[in-house]
C-alpha positions in Angstrom: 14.7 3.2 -3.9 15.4 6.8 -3.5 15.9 8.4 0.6 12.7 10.0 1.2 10.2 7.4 -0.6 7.9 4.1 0.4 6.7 1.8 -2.3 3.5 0.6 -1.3 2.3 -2.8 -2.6 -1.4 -4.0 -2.5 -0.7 -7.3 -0.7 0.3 -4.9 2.3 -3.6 -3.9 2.9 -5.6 -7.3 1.6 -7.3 -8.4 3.8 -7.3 -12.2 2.0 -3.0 -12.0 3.1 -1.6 -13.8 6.2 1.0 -11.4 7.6 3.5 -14.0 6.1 2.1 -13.7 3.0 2.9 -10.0 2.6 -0.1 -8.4 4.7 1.1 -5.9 6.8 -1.7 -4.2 8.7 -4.2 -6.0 10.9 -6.9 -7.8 9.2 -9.4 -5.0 10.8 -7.9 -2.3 8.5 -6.9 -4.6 5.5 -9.3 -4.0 2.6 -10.8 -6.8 0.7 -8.8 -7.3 -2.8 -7.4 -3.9 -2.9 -6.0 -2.4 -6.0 -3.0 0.3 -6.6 -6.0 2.9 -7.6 -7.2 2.2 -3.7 -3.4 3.2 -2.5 -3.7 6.1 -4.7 -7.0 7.3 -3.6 -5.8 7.1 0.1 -2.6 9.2 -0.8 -4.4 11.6 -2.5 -6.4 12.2 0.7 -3.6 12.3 2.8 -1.8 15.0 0.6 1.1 12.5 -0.2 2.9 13.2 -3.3 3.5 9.5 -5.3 4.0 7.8 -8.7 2.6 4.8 -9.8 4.8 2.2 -11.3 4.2 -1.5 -13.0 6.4 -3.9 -10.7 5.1 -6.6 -8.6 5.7 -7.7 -5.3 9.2 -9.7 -4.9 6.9 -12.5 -3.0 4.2 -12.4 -5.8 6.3 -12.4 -9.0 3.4 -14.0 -10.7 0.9 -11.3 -10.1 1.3 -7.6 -11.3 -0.8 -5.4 -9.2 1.6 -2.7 -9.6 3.2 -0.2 -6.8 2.9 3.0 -5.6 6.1 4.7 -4.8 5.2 7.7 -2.0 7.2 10.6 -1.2 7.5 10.0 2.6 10.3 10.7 4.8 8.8 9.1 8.2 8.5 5.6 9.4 7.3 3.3 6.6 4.8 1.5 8.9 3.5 4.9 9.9 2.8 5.4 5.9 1.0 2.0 5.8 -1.3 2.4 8.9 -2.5 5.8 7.7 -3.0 4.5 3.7 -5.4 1.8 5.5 -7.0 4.1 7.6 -8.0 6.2 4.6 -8.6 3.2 2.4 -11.2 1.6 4.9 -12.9 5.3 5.1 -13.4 5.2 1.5 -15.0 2.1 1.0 
């Protein structure tokens, strides 16, 4: 990873996740099964410049939901909170 990005993994917003699991907001502003176009959407919004790449989560080898890399040079968990307050707008 590059100074100045976040990847962003789907697991961090569902909803369906324990925080052990790899969910990393509050089950209030998790989304139910979200999908890297969801991330995407949200960063869009936000005015976040981000790639999308085909990697899964280290935890969740078996699964390849993908992974947004955003350009984003503040606190990661910032990121995170405002991606899920966008997502759960958009739904």
């Amino acid at each position: 990873m590059v100074e100045g990005e976040c990847i962003l993994y789907p697991c961090y917003f569902n909803a369906g996740y324990s925080r052990s699991a790899g969910r990393r907001v509050s089950r209030s502003l998790a989304a139910k099964a979200p999908v890297v176009n969801d991330i995407e959407r949200s960063l869009r919004g936000l005015g976040v410049t981000y790639r999308v790449e085909d990697h899964h989560h280290p935890a969740h080898w078996q699964r390849h939901d993908g992974r947004v890399v955003a350009e984003w040079t503040g606190k990661k968990e910032q990121l995170i909170r405002k991606v899920a307050q966008k997502m759960d707008k958009g739904r």
